[in-house]
N, CA, C and O of each residue as an XYZ file, in Angstrom:
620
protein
N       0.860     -1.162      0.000
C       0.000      0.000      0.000
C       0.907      1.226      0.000
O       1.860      1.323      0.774
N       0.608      2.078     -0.818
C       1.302      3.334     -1.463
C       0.745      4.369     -0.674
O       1.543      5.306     -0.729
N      -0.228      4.670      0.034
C      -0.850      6.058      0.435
C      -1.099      5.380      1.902
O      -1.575      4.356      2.393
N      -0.328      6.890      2.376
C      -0.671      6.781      4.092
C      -1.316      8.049      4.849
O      -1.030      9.156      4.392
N      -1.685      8.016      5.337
C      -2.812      9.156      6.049
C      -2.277      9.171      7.857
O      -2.159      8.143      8.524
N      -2.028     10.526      8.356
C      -1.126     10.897      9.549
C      -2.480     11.858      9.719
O      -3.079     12.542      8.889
N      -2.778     11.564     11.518
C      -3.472     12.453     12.303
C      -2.511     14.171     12.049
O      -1.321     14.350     12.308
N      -3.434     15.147     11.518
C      -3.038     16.193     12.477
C      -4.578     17.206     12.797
O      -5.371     17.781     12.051
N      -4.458     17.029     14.410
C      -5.540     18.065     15.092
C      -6.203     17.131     14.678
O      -5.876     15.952     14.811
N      -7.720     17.733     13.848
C      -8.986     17.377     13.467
C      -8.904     16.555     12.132
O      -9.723     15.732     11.726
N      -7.911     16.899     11.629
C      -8.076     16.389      9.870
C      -6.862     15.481      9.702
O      -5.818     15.501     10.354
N      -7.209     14.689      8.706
C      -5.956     13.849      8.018
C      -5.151     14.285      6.626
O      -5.565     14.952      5.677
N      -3.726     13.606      6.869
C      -3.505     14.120      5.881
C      -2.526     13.358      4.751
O      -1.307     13.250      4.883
N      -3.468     12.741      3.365
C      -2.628     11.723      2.774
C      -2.046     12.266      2.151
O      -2.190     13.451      1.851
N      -0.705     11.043      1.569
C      -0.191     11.207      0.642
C       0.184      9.731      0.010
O       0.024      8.640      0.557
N       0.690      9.985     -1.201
C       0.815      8.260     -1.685
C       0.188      8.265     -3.083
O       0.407      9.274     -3.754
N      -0.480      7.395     -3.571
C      -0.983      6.970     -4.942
C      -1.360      5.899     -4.888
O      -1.005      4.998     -4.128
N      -2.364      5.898     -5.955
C      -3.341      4.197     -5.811
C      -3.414      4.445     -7.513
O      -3.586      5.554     -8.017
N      -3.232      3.076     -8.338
C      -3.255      2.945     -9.406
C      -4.299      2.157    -10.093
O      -4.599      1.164     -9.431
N      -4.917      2.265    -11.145
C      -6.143      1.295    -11.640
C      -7.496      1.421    -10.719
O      -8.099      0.485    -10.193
N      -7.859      2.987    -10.651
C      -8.434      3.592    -10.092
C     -10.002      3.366    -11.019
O     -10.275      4.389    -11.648
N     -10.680      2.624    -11.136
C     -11.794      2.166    -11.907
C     -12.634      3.343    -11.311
O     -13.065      3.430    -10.161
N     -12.839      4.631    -12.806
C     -14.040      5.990    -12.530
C     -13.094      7.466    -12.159
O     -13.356      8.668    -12.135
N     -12.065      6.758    -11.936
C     -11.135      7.870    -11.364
C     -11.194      9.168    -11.801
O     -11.431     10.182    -11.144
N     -10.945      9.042    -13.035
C     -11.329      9.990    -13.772
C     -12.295     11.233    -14.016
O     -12.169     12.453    -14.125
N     -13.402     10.224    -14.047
C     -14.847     11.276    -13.919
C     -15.326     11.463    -12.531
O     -16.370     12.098    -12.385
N     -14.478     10.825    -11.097
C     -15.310     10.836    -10.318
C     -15.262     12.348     -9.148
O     -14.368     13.194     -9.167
N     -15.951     12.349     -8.613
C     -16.204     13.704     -7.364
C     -15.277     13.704     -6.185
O     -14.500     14.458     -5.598
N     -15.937     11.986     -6.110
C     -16.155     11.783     -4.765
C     -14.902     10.235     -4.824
O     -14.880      9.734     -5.948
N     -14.125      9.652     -3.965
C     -13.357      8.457     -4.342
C     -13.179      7.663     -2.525
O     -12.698      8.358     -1.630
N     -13.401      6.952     -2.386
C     -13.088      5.902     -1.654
C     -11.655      5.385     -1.851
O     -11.133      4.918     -2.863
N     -11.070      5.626     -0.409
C      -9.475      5.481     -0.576
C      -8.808      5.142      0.744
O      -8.867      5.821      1.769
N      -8.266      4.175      0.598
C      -7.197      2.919      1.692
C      -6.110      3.837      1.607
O      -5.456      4.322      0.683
N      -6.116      3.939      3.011
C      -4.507      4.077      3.216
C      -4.160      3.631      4.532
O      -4.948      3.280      5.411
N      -2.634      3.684      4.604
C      -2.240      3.187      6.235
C      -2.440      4.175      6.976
O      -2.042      5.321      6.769
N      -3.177      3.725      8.039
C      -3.181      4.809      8.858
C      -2.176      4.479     10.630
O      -1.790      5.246     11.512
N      -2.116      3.361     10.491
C      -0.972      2.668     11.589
C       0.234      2.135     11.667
O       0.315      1.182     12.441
N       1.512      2.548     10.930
C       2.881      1.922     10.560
C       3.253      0.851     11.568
O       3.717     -0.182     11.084
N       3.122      0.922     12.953
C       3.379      0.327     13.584
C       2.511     -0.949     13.932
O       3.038     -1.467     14.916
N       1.453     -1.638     13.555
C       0.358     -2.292     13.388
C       0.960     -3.764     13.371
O       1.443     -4.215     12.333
N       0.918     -4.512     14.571
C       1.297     -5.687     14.813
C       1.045     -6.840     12.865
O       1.767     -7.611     12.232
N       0.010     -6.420     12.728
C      -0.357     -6.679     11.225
C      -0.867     -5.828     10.544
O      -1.778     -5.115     10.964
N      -0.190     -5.717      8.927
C      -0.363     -4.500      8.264
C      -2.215     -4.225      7.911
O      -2.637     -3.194      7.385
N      -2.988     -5.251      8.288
C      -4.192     -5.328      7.450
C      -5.104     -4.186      9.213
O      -6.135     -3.520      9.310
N      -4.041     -4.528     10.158
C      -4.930     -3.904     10.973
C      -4.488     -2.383     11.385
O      -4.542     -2.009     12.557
N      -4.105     -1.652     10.461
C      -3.671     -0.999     10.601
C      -3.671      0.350      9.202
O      -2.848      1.237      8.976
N      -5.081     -0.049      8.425
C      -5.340      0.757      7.509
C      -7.226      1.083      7.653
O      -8.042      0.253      8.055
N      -7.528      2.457      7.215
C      -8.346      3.105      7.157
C      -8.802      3.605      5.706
O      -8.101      3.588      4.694
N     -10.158      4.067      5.820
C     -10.492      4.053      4.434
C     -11.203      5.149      4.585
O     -11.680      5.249      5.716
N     -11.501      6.185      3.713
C     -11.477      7.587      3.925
C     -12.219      7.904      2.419
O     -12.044      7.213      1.415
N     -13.166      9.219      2.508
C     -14.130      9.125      1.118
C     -13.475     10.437      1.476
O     -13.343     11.040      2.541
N     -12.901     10.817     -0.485
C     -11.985     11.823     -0.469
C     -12.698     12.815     -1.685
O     -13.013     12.484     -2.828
N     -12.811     13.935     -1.120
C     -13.580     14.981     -2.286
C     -12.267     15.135     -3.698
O     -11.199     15.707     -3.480
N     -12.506     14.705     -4.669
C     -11.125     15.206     -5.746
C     -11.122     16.752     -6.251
O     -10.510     17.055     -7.275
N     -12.052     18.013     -5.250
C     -11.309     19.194     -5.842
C     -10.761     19.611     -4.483
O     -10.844     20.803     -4.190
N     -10.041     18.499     -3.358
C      -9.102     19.064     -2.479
C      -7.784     19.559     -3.069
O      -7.303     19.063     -4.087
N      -7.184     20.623     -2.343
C      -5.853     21.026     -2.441
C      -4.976     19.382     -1.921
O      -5.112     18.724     -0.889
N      -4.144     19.167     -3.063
C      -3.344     17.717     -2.765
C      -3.765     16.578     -3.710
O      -2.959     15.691     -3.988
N      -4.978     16.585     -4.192
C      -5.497     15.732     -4.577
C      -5.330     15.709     -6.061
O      -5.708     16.763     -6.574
N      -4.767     14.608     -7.101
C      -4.266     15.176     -8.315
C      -4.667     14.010     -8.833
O      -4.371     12.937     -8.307
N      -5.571     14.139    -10.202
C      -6.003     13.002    -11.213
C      -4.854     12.609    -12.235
O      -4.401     13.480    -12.977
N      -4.284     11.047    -12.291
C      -3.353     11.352    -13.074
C      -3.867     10.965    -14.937
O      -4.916     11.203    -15.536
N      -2.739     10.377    -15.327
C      -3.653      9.934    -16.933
C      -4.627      9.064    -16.955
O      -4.673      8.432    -15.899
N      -5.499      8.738    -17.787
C      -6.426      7.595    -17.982
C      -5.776      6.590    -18.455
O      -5.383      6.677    -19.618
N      -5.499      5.402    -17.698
C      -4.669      4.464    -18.731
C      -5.656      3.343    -19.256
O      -6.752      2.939    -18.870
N      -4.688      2.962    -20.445
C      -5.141      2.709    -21.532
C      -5.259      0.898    -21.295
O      -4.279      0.380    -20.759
N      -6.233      0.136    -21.622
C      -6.677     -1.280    -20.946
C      -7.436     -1.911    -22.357
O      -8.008     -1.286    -23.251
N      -7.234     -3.297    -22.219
C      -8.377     -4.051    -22.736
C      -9.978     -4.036    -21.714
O     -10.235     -3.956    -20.513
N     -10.762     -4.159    -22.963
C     -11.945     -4.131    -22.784
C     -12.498     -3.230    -21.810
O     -11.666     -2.447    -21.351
N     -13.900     -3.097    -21.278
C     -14.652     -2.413    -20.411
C     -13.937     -0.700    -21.052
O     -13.035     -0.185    -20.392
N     -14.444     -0.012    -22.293
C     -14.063      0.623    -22.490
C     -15.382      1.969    -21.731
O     -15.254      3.166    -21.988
N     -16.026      1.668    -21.227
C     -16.599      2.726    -21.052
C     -16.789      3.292    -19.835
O     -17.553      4.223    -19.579
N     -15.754      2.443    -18.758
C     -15.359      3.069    -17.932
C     -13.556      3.764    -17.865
O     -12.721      3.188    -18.561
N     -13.266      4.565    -17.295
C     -12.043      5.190    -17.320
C     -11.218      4.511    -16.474
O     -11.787      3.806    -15.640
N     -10.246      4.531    -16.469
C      -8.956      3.690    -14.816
C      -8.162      4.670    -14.772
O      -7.623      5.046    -15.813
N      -7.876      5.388    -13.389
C      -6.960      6.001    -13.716
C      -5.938      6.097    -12.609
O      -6.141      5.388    -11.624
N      -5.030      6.754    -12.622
C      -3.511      7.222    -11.640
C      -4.317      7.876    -10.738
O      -5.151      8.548    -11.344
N      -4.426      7.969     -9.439
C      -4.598      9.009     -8.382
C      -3.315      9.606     -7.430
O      -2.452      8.859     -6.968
N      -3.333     10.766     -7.261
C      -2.454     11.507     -6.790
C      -2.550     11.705     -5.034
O      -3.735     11.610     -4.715
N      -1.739     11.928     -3.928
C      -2.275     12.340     -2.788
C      -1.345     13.099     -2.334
O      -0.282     12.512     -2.132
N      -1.379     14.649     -2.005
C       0.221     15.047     -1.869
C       0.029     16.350     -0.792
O      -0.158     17.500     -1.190
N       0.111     15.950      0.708
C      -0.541     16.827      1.667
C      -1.615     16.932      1.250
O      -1.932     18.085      0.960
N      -2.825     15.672      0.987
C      -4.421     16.363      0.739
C      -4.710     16.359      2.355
O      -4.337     15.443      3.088
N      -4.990     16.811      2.528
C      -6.223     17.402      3.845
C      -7.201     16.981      3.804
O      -7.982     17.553      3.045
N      -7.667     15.879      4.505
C      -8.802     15.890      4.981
C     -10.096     15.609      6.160
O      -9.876     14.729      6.993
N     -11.006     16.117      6.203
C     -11.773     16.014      7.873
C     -11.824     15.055      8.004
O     -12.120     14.186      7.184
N     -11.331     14.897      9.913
C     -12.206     13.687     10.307
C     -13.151     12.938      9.902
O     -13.034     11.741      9.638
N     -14.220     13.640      9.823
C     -15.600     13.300      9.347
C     -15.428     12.340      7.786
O     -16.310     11.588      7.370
N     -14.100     12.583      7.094
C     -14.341     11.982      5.979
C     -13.615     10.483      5.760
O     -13.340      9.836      4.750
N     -13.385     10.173      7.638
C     -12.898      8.406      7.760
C     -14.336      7.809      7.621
O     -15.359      8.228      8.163
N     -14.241      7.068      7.036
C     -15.381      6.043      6.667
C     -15.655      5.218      7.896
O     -14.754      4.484      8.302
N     -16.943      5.268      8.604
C     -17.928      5.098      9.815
C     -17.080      5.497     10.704
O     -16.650      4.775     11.603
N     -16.740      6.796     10.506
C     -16.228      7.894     11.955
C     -15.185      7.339     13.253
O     -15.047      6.116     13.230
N     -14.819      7.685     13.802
C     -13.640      6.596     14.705
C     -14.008      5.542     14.929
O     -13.067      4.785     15.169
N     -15.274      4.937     14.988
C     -14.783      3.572     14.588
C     -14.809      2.903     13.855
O     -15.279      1.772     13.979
N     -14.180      3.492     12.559
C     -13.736      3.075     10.796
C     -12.426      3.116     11.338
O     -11.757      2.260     10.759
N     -11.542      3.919     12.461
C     -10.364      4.409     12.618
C      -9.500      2.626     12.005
O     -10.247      1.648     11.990
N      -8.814      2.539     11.806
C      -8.229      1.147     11.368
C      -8.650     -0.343     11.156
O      -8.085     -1.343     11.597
N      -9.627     -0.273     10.478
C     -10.687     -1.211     10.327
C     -10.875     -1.113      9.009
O     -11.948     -1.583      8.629
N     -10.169     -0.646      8.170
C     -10.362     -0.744      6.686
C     -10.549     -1.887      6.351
O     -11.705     -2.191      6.054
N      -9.513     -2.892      6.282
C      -9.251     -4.219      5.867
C     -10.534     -5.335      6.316
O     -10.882     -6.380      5.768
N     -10.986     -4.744      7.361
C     -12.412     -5.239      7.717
C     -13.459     -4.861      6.617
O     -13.987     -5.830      6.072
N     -13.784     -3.830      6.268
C     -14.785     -3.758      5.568
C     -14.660     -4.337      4.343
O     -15.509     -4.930      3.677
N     -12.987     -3.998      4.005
C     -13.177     -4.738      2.723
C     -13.326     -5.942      2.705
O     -13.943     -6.328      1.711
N     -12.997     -6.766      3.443
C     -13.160     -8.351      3.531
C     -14.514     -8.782      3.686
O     -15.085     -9.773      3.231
N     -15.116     -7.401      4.768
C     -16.891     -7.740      4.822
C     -17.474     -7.723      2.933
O     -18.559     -8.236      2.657
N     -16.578     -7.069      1.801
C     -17.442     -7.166      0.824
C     -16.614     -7.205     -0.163
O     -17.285     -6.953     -1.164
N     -15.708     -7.350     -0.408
C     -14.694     -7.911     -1.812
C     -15.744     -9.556     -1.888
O     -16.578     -9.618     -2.791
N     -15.647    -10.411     -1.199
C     -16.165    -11.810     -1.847
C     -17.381    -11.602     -2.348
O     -17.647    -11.982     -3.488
N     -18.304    -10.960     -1.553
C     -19.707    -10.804     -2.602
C     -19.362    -10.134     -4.509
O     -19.730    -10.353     -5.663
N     -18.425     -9.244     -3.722
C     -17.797     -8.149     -5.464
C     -16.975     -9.630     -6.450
O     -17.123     -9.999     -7.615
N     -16.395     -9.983     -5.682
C     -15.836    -11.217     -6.576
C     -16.672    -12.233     -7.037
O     -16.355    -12.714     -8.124
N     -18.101    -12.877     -6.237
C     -18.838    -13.492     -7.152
C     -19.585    -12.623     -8.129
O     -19.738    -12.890     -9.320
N     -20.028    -11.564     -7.510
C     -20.691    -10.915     -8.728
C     -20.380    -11.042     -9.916
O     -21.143    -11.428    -10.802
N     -18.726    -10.595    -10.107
C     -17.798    -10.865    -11.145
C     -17.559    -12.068    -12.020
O     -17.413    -12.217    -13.233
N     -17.572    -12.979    -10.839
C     -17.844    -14.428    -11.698
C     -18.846    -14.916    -12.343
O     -18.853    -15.810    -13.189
N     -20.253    -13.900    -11.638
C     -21.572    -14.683    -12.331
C     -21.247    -13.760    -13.790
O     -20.965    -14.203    -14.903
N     -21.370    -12.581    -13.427
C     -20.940    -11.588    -14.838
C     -19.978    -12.412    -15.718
O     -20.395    -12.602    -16.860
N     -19.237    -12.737    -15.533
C     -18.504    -13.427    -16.509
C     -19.000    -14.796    -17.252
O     -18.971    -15.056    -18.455
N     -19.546    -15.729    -15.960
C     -20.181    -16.975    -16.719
C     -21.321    -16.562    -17.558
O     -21.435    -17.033    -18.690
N     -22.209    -15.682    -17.070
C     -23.622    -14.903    -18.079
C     -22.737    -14.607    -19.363
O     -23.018    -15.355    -20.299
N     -21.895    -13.836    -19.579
C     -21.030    -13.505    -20.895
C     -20.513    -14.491    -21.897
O     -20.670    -14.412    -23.116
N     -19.879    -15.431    -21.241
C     -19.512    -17.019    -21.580
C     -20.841    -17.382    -22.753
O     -20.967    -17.466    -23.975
N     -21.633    -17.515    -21.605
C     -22.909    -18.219    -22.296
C     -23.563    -17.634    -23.340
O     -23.970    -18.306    -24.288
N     -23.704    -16.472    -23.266
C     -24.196    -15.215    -24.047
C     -23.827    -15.925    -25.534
O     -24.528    -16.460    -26.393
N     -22.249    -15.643    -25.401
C     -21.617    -15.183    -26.792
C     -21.267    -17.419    -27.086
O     -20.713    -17.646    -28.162
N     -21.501    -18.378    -26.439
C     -21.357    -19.458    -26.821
C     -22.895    -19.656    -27.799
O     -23.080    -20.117    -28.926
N     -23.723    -19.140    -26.887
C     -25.186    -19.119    -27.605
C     -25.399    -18.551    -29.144
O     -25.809    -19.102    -30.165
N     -24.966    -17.280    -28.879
C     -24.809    -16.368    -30.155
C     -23.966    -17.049    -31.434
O     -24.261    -17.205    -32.619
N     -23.056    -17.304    -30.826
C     -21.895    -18.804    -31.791
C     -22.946    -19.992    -32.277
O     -22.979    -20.355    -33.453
N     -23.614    -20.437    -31.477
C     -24.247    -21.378    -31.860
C     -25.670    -21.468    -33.137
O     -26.082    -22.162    -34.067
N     -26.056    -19.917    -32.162
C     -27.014    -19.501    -33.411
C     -26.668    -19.333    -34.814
O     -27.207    -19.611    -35.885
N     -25.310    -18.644    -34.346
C     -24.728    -18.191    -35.847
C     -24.476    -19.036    -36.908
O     -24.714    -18.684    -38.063
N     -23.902    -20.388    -36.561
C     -23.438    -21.581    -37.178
C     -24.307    -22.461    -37.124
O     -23.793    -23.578    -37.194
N     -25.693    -22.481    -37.006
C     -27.032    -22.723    -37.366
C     -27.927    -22.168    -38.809
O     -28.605    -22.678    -39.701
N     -27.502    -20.954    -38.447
C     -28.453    -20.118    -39.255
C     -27.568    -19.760    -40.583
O     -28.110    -19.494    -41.656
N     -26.638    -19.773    -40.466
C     -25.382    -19.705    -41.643
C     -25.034    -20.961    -42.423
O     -24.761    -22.097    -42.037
N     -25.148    -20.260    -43.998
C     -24.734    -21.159    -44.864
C     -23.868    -21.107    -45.610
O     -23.577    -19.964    -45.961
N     -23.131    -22.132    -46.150
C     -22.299    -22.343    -47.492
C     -22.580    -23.359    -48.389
O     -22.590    -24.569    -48.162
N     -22.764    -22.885    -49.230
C     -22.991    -23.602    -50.381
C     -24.472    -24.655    -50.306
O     -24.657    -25.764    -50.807
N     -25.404    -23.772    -49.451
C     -26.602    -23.734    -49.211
C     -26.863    -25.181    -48.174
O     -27.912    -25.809    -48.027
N     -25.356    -25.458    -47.470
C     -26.125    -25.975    -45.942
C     -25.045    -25.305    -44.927
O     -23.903    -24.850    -45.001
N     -26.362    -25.561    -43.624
C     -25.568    -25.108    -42.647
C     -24.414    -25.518    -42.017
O     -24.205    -26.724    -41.888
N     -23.544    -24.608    -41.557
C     -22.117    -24.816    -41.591
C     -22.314    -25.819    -40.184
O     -21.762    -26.904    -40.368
N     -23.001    -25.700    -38.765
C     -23.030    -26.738    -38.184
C     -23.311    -28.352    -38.656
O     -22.976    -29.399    -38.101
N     -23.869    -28.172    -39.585
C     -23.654    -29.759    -40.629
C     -22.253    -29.876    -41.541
O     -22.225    -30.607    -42.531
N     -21.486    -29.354    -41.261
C     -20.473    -29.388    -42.104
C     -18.852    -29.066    -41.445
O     -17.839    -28.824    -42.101
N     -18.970    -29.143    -40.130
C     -17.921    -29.261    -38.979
C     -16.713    -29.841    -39.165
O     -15.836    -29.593    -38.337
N     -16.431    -30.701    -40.255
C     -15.726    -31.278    -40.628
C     -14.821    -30.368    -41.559
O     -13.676    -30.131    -41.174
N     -15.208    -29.913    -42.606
C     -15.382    -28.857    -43.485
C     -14.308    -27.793    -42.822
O     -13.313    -27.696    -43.540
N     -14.245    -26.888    -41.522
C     -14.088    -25.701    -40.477
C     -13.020    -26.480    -39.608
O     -12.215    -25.745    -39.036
N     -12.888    -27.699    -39.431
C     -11.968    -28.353    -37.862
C     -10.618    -27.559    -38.366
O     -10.115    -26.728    -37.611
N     -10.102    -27.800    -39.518
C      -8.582    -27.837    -40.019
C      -8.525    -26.412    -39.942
O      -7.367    -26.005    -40.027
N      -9.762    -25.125    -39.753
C      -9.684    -23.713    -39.794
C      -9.234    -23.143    -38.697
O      -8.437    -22.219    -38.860
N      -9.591    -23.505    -37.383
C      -9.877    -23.317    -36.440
C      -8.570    -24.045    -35.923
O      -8.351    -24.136    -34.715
């Protein structure tokens, strides 16, 4: 983990970078891990997660980088360099204080099946669509699924 966040007074104050920032780009508002405990018997207990306004002083969008697929969302570089920010903006208030790694664990596995059903639905989608296609398609006026033999040596 690249970005760490230090008490001062009332407000925090990161610095660091997080990369493959999925929205980064277009977004307002960003949800953001950082360490907030160096000394943390274990590093997972010892980070906080903090919803960060992006027109703070510190706060810097970097390029959109450039990816396969899912083109219609942006990914991008985030910047953190003395951003400032309130108390109020640790995620569930002191007692979010180093409990990041908790929440995320409370919901990365649901985000990861989601992902998997999304992916098997896609699978099927485009195996279906294949299937239709090489049904309904002809050469030399039969369909190419009757003619598999024909395509093996193509493929």
């Amino acid at each position: 983990m690249k970005t760490y966040a230090e008490r001062d007074g009332d407000d925090f104050i990161l610095n660091g970078s997080k990369v493959f920032i999925t929205g980064g780009i277009n977004a307002d508002m960003v949800i953001v891990c950082a360490l907030t405990d160096k000394n943390a018997k274990k590093a997972a207990h010892g980070i906080s997660m903090f919803l960060v306004d992006t027109s703070l002083p510190g706060f810097r969008k970097g390029r959109n980088l450039k990816k396969l697929g899912l083109a219609a969302s942006d990914t991008a570089e985030l910047f953190f360099e003395d951003c400032r920010v309130p108390k109020d903006a640790l995620l569930s208030g002191e007692d979010g204080f180093n409990k990041g790694f908790h929440f995320l664990m409370h919901d990365l596995g649901r985000e990861r099946i989601m992902v998997s059903v999304s992916a098997a639905i896609g699978i099927e989608t485009i195996y279906e669509m294949t299937r239709n296609k090489m049904k309904t398609m002809e050469v030399d006026g039969i369909p190419k699924v009757k003619n598999q033999v024909l395509y093996r040596n193509v493929l």
